[in-house]
C-alpha positions as CSV (number, residue, x, y, z in Angstrom):
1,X,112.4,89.2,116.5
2,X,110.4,92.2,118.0
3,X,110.1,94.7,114.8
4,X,107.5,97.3,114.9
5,X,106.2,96.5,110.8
6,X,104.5,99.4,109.8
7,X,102.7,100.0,105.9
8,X,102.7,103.5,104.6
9,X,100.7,105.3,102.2
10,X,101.6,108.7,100.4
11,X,103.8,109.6,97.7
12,X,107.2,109.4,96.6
13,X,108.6,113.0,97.5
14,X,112.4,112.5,96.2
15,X,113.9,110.1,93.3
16,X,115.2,107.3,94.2
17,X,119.0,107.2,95.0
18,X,120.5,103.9,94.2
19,X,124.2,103.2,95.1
20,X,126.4,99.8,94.4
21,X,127.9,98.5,98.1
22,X,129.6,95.5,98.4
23,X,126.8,93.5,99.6
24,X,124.4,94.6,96.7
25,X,122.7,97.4,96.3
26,X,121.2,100.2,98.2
27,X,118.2,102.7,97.8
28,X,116.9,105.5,99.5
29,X,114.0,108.1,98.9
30,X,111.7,110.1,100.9
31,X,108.1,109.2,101.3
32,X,105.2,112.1,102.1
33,X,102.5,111.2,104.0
34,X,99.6,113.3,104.2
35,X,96.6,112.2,106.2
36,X,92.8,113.4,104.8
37,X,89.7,113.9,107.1
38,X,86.2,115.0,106.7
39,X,85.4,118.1,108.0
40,X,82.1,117.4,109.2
41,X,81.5,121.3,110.1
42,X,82.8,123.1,106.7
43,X,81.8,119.4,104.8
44,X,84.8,119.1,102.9
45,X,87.9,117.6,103.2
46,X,90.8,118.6,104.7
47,X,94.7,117.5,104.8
48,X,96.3,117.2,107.7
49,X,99.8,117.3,108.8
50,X,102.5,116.3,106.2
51,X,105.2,113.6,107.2
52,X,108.0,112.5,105.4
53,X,109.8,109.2,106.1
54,X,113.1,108.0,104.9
55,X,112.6,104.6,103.1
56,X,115.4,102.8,103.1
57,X,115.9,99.1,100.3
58,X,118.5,96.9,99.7
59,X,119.8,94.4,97.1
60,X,117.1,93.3,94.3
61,X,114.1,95.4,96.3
62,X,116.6,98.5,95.5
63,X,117.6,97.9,92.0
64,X,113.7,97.2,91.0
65,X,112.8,100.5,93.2
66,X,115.6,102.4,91.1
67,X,114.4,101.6,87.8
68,X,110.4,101.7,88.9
69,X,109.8,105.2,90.8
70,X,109.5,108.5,90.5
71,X,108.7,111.9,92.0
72,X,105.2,112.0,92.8
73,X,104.0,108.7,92.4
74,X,101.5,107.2,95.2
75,X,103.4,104.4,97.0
76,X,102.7,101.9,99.6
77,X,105.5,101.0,101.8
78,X,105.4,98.0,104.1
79,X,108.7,97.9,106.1
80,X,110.1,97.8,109.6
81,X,110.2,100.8,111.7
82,X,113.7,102.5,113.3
83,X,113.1,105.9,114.9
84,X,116.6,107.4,115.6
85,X,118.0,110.8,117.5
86,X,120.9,112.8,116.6
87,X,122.2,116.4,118.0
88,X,123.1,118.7,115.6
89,X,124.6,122.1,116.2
90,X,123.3,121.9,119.6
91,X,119.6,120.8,118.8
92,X,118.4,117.0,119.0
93,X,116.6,116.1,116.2
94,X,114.4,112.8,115.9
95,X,114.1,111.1,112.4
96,X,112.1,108.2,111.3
97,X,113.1,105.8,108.8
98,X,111.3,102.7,107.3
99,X,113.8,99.6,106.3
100,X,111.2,98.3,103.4
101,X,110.6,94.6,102.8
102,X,108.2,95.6,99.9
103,X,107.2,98.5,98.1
104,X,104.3,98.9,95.3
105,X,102.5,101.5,93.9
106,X,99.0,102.7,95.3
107,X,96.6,101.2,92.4
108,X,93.3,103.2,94.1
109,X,95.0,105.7,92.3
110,X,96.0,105.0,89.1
111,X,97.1,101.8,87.0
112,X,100.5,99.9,86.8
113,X,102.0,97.2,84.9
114,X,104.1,94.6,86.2
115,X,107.6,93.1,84.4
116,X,108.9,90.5,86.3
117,X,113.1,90.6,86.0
118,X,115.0,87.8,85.1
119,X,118.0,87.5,87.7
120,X,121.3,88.3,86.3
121,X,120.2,91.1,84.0
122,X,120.2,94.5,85.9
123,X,119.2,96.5,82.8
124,X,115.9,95.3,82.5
125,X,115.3,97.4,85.8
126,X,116.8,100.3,84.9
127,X,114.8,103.0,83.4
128,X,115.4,102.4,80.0
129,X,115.5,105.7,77.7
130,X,114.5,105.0,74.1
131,X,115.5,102.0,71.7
132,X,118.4,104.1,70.3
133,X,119.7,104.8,73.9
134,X,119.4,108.9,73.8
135,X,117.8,108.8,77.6
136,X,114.3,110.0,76.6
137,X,111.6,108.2,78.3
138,X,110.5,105.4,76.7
139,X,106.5,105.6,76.5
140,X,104.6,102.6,75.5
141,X,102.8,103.1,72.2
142,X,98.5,103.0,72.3
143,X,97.3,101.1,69.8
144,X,93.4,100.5,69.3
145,X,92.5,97.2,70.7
146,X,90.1,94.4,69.3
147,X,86.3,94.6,69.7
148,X,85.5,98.0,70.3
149,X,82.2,98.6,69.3
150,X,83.6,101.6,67.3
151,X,86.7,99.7,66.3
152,X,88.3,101.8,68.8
153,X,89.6,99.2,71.3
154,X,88.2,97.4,73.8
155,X,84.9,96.6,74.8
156,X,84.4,100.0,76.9
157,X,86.3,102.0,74.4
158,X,90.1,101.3,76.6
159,X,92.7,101.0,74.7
160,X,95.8,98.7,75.3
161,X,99.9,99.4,75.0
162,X,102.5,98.0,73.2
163,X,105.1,96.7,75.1
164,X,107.9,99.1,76.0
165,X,111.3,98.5,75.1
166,X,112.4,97.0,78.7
167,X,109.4,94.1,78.2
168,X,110.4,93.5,74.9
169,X,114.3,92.7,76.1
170,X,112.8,90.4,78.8
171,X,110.8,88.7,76.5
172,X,114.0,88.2,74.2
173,X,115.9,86.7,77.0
174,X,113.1,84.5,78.3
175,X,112.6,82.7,74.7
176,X,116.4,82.1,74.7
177,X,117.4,78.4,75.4
C-alpha cells in the first residue's frame, strides 16, 4: 500500500461531528496548524502561516473522538494523507484531509487521563453531563491527596481527582460477572 502517513500537531479548531452510517460510525473536525520559529533578528518567536486540515475517523476511533474532544484542545493526529481538488463557481479549490488511524491529545501541553471503554457500551464515550443527566459538564471533584507535607495532597502539594461519573459507570460494568 503506498499511503503518504503524516502526524499533525495543532489544535482542534471545530467540535467534533459524529454521525451513525451503516458501517459504524463517522467523525469529522478541523485541525489548526500553526507552525512557531525563532526570530533570530527581533529574538522572539513568531507564528507562521495557519493551516487547517479536515480530519476525518471512523467506527470506534470516531465514537471515542466524539465523546473526548473539544474546541481548542492541542491534538496530535497520525493518519494518512488525501489531497483532493474540486471547482466551485468557477474557481478550483485544493483541500487536504487526513483519514486518522489514531488521534491523542498533545501532553507537552497539558495533562489527560485515560478511560479505556468497554465494547458494547457507547455511553461510556459520550460526554457524559452530570449524574442527574441535566447536560452540564461533569467535572471531576479535587480532593486533597495523602502525604502532603501540609496535609494538602501529594508530595509536591498536587492534588488528585475523583473519578468522574463516565469512570465510575465503567468501573460498575467491569466488576460485573
Amino acid at each position: 500500500m503506498n499511503d503518504t502517513l503524516v502526524t499533525l500537531v495543532g489544535n482542534a479548531a471545530t467540535g467534533v461531528e459524529f454521525r451513525e452510517t451503516a458501517t459504524g460510525g463517522m467523525a469529522r473536525f478541523r485541525l489548526a496548524v500553526t507552525p512557531r520559529r525563532w526570530d533570530r533578528e527581533k529574538q522572539l518567536w513568531t507564528d507562521g502561516h495557519t493551516s487547517f486540515y479536515t480530519v476525518w475517523a471512523w467506527r470506534t476511533l470516531a465514537l471515542n473522538l466524539s465523546g473526548s474532544v473539544s474546541v481548542g484542545e492541542p491534538l496530535v493526529v497520525h493518519g494518512r494523507l488525501k489531497v483532493r481538488e474540486e471547482e466551485r463557481e468557477g474557481q478550483r479549490r485544493t483541500f487536504v484531509d487526513i483519514e486518522a488511524v489514531a488521534v491523542g491529545h498533545d501532553l507537552t501541553r497539558g495533562t489527560a487521563a485515560f478511560r479505556r471503554v468497554m465494547r458494547g457500551d457507547p455511553a461510556l464515550t459520550a460526554r457524559v453531563g452530570s449524574a442527574d443527566g441535566s447536560g452540564a459538564p461533569a467535572e471531576p471533584e479535587e480532593v486533597a491527596g495523602p502525604g502532603g507535607p501540609d496535609g494538602s495532597g501529594g508530595p509536591d502539594g498536587s492534588r488528585r481527582r475523583r473519578p468522574t461519573v463516565r469512570q465510575k459507570a465503567a468501573k460498575e460494568l467491569a466488576s460485573v460477572p
